[in-house]
GUZALO-711784 format. One line per field, with one value per residue: residue in one letter; x, y, z of N, C-alpha, C in turn. Coordinates in pm, whole numbers, plus 32768, in hexadecimal, padded with zeros to 4 digits. Layout:
<nodes>
type <- c(a | ...)
n_u <- c(X | ...)
n_v <- c(Y | ...)
n_w <- c(Z | ...)
ca_u <- c(X | ...)
ca_v <- c(Y | ...)
ca_w <- c(Z | ...)
c_u <- c(X | ...)
c_v <- c(Y | ...)
c_w <- c(Z | ...)
</nodes>
This chain:
<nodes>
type <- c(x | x | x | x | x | x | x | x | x | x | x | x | x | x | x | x | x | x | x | x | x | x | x | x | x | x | x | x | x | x | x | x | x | x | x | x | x | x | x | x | x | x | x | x | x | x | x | x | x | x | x | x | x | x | x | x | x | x | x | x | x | x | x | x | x | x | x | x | x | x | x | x | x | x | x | x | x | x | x | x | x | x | x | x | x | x | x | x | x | x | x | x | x | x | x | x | x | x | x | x | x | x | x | x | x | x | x | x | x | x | x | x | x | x | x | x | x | x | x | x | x | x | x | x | x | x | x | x | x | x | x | x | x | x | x | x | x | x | x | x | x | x | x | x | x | x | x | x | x | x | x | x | x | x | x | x | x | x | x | x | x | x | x | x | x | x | x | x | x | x | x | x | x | x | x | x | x | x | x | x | x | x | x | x | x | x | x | x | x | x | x | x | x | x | x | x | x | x | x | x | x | x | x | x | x)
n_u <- c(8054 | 804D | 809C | 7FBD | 7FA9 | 7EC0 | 7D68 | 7C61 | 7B94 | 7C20 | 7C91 | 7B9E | 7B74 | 7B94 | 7AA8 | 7A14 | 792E | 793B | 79FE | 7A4B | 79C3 | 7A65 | 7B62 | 7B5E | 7B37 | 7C30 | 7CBA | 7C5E | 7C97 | 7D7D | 7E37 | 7EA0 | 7F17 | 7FD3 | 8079 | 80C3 | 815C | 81FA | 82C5 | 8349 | 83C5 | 8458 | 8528 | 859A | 85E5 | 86A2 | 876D | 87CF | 8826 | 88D1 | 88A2 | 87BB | 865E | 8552 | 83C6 | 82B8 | 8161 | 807E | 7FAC | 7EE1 | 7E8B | 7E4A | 7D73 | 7C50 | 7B47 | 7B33 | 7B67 | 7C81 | 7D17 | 7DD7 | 7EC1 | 7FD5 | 80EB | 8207 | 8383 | 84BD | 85CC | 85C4 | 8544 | 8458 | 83D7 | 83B8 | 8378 | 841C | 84FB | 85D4 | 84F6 | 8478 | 8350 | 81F7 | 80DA | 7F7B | 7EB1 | 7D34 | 7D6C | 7E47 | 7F84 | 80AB | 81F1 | 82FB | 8424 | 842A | 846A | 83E3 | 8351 | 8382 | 8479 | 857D | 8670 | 8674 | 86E2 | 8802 | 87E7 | 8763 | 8867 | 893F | 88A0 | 888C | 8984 | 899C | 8937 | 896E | 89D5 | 88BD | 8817 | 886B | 883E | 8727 | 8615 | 8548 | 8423 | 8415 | 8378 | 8329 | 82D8 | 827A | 81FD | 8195 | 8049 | 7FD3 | 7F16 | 7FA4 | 80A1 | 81F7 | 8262 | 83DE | 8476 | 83F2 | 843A | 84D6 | 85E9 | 86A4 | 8631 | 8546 | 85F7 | 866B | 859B | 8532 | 861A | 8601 | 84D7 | 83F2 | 831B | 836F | 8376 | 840D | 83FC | 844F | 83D6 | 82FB | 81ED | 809C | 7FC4 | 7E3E | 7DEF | 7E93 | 7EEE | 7FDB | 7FDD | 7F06 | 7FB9 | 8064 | 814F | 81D1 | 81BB | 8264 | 8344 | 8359 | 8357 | 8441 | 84EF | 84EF | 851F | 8603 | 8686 | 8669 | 86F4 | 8837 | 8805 | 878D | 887B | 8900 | 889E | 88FD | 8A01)
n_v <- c(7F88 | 80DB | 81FE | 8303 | 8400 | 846D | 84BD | 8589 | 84C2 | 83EC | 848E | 8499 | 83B5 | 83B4 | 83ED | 836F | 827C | 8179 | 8076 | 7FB1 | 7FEF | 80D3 | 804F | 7FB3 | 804D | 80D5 | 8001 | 7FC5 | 80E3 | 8176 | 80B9 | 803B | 811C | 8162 | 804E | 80A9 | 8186 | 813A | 8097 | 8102 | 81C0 | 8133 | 80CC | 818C | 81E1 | 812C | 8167 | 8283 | 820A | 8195 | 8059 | 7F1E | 7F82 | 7F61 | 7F51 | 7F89 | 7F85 | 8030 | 7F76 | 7F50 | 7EA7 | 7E84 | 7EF0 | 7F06 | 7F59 | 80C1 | 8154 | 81B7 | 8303 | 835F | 82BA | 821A | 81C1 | 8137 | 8136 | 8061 | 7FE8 | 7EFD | 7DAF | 7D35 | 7DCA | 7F53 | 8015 | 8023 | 8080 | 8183 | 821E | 8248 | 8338 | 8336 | 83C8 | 83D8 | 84D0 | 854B | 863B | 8683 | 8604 | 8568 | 8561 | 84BF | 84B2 | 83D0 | 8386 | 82EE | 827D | 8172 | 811F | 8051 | 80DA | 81BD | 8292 | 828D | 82D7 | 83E0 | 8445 | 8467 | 8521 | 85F2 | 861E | 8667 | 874D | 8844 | 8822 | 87B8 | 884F | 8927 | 887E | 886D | 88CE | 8A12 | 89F3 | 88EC | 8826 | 87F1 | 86B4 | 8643 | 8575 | 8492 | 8431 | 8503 | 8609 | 86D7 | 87AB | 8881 | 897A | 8981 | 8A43 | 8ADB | 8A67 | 89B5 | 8918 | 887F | 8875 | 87D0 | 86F4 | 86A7 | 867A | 8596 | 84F3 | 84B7 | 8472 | 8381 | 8367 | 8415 | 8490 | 84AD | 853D | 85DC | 869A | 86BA | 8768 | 872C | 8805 | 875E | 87F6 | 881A | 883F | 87C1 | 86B2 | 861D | 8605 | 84D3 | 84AE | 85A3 | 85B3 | 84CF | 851F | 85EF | 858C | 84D6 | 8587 | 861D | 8549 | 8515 | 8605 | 85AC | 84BF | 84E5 | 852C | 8440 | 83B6 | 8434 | 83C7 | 829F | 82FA)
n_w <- c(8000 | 7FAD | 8040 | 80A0 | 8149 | 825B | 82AF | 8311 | 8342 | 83AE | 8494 | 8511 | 859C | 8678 | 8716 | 870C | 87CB | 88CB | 8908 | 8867 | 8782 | 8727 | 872E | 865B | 8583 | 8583 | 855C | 8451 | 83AB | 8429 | 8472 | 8362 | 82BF | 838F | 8368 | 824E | 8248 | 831F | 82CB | 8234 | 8296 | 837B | 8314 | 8294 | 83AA | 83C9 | 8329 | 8383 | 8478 | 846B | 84D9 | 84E2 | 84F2 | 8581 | 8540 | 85EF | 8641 | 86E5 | 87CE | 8870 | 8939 | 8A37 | 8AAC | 8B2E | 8B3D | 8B30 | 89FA | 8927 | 8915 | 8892 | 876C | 86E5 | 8635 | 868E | 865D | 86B0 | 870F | 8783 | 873F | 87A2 | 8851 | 88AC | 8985 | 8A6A | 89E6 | 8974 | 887D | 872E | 86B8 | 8619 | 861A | 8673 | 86E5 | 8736 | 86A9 | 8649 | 85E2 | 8648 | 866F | 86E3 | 8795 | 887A | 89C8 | 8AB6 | 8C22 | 8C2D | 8C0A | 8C56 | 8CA4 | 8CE2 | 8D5A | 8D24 | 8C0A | 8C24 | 8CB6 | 8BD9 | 8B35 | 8BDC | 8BEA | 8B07 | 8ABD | 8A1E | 8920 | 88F2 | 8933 | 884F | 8778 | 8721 | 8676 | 8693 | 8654 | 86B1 | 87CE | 88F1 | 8A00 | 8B22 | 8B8B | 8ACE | 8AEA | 8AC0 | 8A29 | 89EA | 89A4 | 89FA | 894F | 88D7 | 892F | 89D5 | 8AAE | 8BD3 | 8B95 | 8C23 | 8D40 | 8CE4 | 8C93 | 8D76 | 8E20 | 8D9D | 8DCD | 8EF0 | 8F39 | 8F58 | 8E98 | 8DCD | 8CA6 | 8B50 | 8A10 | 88F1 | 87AC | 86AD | 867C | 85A9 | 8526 | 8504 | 844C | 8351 | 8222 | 81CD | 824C | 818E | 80FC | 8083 | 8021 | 8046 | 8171 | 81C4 | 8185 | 823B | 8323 | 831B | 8312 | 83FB | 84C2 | 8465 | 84E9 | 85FC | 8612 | 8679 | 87A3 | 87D9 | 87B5 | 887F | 8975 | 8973 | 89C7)
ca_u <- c(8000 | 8071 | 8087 | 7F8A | 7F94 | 7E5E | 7D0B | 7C45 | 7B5E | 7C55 | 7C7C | 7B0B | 7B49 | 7B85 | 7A14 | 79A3 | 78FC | 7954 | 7A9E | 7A56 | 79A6 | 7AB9 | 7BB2 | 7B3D | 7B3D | 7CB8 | 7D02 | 7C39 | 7C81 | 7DDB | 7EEF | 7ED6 | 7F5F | 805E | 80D5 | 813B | 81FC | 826D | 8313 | 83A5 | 8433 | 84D0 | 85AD | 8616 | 8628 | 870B | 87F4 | 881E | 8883 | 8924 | 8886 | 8756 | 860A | 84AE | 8334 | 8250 | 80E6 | 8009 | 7F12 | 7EAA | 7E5D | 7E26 | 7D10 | 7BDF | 7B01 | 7B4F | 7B90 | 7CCF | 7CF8 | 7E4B | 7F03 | 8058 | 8158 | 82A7 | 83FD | 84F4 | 863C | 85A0 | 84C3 | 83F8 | 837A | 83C2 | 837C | 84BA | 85A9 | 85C0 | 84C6 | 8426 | 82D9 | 81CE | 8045 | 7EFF | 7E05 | 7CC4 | 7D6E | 7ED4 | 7F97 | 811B | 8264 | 833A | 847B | 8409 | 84C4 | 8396 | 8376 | 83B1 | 8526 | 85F6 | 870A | 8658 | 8759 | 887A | 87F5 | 8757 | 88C2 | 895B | 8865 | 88A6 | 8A25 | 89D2 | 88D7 | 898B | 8986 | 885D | 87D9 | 8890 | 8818 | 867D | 85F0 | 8527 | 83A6 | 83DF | 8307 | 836E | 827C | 82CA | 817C | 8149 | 7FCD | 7F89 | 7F33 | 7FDC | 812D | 8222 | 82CB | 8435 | 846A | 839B | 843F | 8563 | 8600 | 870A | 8591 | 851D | 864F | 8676 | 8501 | 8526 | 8650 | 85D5 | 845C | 83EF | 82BC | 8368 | 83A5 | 844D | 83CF | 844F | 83BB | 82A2 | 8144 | 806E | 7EED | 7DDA | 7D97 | 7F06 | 7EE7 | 803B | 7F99 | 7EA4 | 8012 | 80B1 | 81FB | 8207 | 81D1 | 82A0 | 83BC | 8379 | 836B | 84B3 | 8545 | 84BA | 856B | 86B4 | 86DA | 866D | 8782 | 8891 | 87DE | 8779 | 88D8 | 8934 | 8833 | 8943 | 8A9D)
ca_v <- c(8000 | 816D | 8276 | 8382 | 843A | 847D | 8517 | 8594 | 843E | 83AF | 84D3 | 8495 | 8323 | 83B2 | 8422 | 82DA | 8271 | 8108 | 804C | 7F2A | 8012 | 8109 | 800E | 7F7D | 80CE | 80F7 | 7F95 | 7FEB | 8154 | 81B1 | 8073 | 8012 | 8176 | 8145 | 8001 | 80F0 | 8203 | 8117 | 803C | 8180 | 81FE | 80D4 | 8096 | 823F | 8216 | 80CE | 815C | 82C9 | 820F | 80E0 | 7FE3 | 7F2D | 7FBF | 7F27 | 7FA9 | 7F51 | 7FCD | 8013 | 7F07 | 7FBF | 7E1A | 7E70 | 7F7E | 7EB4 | 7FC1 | 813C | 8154 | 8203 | 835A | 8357 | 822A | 8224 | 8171 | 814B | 80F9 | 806C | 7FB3 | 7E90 | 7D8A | 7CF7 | 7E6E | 7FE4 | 8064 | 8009 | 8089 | 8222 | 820C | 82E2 | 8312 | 83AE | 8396 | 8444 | 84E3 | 8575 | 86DB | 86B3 | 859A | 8582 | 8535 | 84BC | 8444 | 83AD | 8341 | 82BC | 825C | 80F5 | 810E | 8018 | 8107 | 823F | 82C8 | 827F | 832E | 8448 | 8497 | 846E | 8581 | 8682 | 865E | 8678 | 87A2 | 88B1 | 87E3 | 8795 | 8900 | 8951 | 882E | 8867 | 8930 | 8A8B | 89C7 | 88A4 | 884A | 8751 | 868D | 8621 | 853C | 844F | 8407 | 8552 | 8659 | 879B | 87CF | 88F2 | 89BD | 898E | 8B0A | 8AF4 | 89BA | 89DB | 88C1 | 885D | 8847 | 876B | 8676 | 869A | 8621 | 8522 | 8491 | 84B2 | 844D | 8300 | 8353 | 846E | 8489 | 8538 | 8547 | 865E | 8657 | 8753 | 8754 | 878D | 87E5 | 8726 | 8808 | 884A | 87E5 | 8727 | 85F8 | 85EB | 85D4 | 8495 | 84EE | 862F | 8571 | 8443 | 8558 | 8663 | 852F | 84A5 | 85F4 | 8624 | 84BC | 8527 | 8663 | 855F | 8480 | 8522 | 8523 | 8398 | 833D | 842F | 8382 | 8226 | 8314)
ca_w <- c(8000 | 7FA4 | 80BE | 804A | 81AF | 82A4 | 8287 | 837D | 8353 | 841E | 8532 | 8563 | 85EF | 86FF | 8726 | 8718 | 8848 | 88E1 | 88F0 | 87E1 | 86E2 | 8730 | 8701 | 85EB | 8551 | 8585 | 84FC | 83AD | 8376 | 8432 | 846B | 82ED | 82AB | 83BB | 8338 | 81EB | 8288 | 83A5 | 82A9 | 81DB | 8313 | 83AC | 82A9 | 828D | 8444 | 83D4 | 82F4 | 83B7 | 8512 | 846F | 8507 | 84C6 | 8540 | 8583 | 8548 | 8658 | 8630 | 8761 | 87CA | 88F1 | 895B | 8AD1 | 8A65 | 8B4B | 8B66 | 8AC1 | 895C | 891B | 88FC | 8809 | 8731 | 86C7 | 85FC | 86B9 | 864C | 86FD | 86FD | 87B8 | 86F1 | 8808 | 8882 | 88A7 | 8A1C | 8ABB | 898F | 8922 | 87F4 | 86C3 | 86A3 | 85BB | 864C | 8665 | 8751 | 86F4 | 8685 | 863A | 85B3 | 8695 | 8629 | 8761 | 87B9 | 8919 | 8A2B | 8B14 | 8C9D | 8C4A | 8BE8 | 8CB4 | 8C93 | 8CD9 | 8DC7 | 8CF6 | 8B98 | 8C6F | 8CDE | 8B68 | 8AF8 | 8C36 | 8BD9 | 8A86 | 8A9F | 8A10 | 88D6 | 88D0 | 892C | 87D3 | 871F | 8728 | 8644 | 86CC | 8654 | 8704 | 8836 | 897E | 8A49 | 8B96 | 8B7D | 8A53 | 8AE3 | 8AD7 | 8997 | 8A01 | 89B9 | 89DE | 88E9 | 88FF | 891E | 8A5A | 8B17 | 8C0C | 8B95 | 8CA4 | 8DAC | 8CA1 | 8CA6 | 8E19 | 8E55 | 8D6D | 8E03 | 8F4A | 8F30 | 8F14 | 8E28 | 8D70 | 8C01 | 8AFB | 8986 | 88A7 | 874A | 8655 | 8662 | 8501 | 8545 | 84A9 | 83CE | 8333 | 819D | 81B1 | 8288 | 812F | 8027 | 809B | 7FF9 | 8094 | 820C | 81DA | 817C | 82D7 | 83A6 | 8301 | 8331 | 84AD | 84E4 | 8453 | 8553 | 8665 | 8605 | 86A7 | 880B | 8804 | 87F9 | 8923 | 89CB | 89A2 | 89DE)
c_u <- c(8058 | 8065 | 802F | 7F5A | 7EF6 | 7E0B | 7CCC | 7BD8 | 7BA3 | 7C87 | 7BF8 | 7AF5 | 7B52 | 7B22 | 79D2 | 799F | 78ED | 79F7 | 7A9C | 7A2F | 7A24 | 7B60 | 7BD7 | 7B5B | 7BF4 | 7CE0 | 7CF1 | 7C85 | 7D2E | 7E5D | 7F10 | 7F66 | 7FF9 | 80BF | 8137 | 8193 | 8217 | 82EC | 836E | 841E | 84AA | 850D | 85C0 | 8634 | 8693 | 8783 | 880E | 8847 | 88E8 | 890F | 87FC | 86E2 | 85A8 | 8421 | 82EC | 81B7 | 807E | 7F5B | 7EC5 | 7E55 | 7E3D | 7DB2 | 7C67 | 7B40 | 7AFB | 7BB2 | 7C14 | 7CD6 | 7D71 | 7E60 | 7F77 | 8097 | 81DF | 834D | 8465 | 8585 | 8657 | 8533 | 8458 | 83B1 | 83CD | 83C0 | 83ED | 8503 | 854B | 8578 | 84AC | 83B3 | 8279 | 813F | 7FF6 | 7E85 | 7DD3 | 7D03 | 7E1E | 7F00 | 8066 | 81A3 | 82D2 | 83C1 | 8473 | 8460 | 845D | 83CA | 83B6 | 8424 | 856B | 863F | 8704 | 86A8 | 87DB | 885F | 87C2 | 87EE | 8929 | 8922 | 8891 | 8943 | 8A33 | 899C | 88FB | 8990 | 8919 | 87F5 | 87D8 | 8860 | 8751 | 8675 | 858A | 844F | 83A6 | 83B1 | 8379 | 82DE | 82AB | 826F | 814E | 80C5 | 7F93 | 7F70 | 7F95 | 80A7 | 815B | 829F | 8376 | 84A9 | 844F | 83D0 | 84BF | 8595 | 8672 | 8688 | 8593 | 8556 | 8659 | 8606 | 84EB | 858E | 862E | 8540 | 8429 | 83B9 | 82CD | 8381 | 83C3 | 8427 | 83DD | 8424 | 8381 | 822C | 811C | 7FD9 | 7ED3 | 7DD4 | 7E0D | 7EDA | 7F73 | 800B | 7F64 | 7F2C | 8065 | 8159 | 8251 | 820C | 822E | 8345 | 83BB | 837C | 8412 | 8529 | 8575 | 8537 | 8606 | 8703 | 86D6 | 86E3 | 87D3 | 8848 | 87C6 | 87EA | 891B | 88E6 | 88AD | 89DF | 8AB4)
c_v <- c(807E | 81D7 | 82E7 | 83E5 | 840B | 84DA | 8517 | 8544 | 8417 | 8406 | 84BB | 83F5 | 833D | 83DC | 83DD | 82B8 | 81D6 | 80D5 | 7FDF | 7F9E | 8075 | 80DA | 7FA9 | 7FD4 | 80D7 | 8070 | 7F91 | 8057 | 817F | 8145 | 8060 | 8060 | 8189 | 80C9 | 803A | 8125 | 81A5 | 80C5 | 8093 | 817D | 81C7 | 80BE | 812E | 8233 | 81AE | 80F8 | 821D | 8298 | 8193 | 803A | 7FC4 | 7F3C | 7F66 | 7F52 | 7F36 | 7FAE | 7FCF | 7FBD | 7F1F | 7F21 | 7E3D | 7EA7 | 7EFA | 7EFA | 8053 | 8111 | 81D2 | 8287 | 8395 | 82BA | 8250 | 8198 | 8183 | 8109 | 80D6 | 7FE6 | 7F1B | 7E38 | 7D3E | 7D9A | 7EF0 | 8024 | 8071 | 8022 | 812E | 81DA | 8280 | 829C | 835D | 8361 | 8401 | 8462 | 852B | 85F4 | 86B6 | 8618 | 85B0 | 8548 | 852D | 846F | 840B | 835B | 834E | 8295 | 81D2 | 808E | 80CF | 805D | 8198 | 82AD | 82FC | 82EF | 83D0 | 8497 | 84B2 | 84E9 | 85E7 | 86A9 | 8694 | 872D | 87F6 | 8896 | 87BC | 8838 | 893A | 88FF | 8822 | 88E2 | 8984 | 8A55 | 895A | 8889 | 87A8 | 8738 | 8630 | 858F | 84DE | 8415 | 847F | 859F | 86A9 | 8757 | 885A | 8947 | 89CB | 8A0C | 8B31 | 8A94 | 89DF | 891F | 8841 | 8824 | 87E6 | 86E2 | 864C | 8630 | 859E | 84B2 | 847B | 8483 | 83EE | 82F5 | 83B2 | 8472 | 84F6 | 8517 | 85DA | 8616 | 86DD | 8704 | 8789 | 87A3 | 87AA | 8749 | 883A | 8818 | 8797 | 86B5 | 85DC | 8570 | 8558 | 8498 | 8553 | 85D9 | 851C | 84C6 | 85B6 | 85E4 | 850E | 8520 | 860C | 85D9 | 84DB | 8578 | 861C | 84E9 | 8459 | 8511 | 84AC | 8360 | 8388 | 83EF | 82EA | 8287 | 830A)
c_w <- c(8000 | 8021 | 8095 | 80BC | 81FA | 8299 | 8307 | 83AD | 83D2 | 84AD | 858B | 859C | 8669 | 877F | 873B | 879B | 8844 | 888D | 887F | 876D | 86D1 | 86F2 | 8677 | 8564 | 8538 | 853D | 845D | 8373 | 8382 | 8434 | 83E9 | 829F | 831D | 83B2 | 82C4 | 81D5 | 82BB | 8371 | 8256 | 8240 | 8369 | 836F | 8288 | 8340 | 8429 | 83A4 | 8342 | 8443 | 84DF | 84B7 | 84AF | 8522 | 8535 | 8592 | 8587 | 8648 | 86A1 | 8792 | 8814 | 894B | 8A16 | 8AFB | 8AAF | 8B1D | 8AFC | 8A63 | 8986 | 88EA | 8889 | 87F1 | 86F5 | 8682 | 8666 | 8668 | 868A | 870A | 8754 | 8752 | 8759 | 884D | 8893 | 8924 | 8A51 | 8A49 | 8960 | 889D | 87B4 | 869F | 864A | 85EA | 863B | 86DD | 86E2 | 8680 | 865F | 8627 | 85FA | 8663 | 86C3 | 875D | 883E | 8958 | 8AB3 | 8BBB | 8C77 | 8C0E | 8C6A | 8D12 | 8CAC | 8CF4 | 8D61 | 8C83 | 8BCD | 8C7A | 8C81 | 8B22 | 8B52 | 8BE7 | 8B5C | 8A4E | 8A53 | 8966 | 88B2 | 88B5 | 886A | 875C | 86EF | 86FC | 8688 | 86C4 | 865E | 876D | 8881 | 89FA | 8ACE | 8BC6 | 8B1F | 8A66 | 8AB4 | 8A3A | 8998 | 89D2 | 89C2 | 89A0 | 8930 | 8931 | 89AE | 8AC0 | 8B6B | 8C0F | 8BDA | 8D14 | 8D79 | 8CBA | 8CED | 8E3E | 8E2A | 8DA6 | 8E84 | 8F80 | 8F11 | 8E98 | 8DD3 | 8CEE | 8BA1 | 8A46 | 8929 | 87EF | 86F8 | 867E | 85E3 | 854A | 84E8 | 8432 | 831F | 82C5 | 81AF | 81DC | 8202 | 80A5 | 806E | 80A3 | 803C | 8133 | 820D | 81DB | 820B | 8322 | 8391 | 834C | 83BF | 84DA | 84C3 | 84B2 | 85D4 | 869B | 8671 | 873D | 8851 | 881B | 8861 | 8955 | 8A0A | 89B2 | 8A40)
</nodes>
């Protein structure tokens, strides 16, 4: 299947009311399209880190009750799963569609890459472009403009906090026409992913 981006059909699954029709909804409408990019992308995240990468697609399998309120593709340098290893991600809530490099609570190693990024900060400060955004939260929507973040707090909390997290990345809204041109998305994500790079492997220095 061809990548031909996202329409706002598929922002509105998240309107749907109940966790099966809801979910059902996301298996028809939104993973097909993240099998297309996810399989683009892992093979451009394979050949800029040199290793090989793996696309994992969110099953949200523990989901008893409430329907999910985002879905995501992840990538990640593990083939059995993604939580426990720095990943890249590209998902969707109702209004905005996220582009993440996440480094989640349920990193092993949290401690260790936490204190790889403080030493590295000053680099990194310099390495993030001026309209990207950081989320301290991957349940949550909000993020905040990297412009606006004191990003030393950030690192601190994260190494220090059991349930804290660090995700720098872009947000597009819903209603952006690139989500519509495939070509055009598969290339800003690629791009996104290339300035992220550089930060995943301080994460292992």
């Amino acid at each position: 299947m061809e990548f031909t981006g996202f329409t706002q059909h598929d922002f509105d699954t998240f309107h749907i009311e109940g966790l099966e029709e809801r979910m059902e909804a996301i298996q028809q409408r939104i993973q097909p399209k993240f099998k297309a990019l996810g399989d683009v992308l892992t093979d451009d995240l394979s050949a800029m880190i040199g290793s090989e990468m793996f696309l994992h697609i969110a099953k949200h399998a523990r989901r008893t009750v409430n329907p999910p309120k985002d879905t995501w593709l992840a990538i990640a340098g593990n083939k059995r799963g993604y939580k426990q290893h720095p990943h890249f991600q590209v998902g969707l809530f109702d209004d905005h569609l996220f582009i993440w490099l996440a480094f989640i609570y349920e990193l092993p190693n949290k401690t260790t890459i936490a204190k790889n990024l403080l030493k590295n900060i000053k680099t990194i400060e310099k390495s993030i472009p001026s309209d990207f955004v950081i989320s301290l939260d991957h349940m949550k929507k909000e993020s905040t403009a990297v412009e606006e973040i004191k990003l030393k707090e950030a690192l601190t909390r994260f190494r220090d906090v059991k349930k804290a997290e660090f995700l720098v990345g872009r947000h597009i809204d819903s209603k952006d026409p690139i989500l519509q041109d495939g070509e055009r998305l598969s290339e800003y994500v690629k791009k996104t992913f290339e300035t992220l790079v550089p930060i995943y492997r301080l994460a292992f220095s």
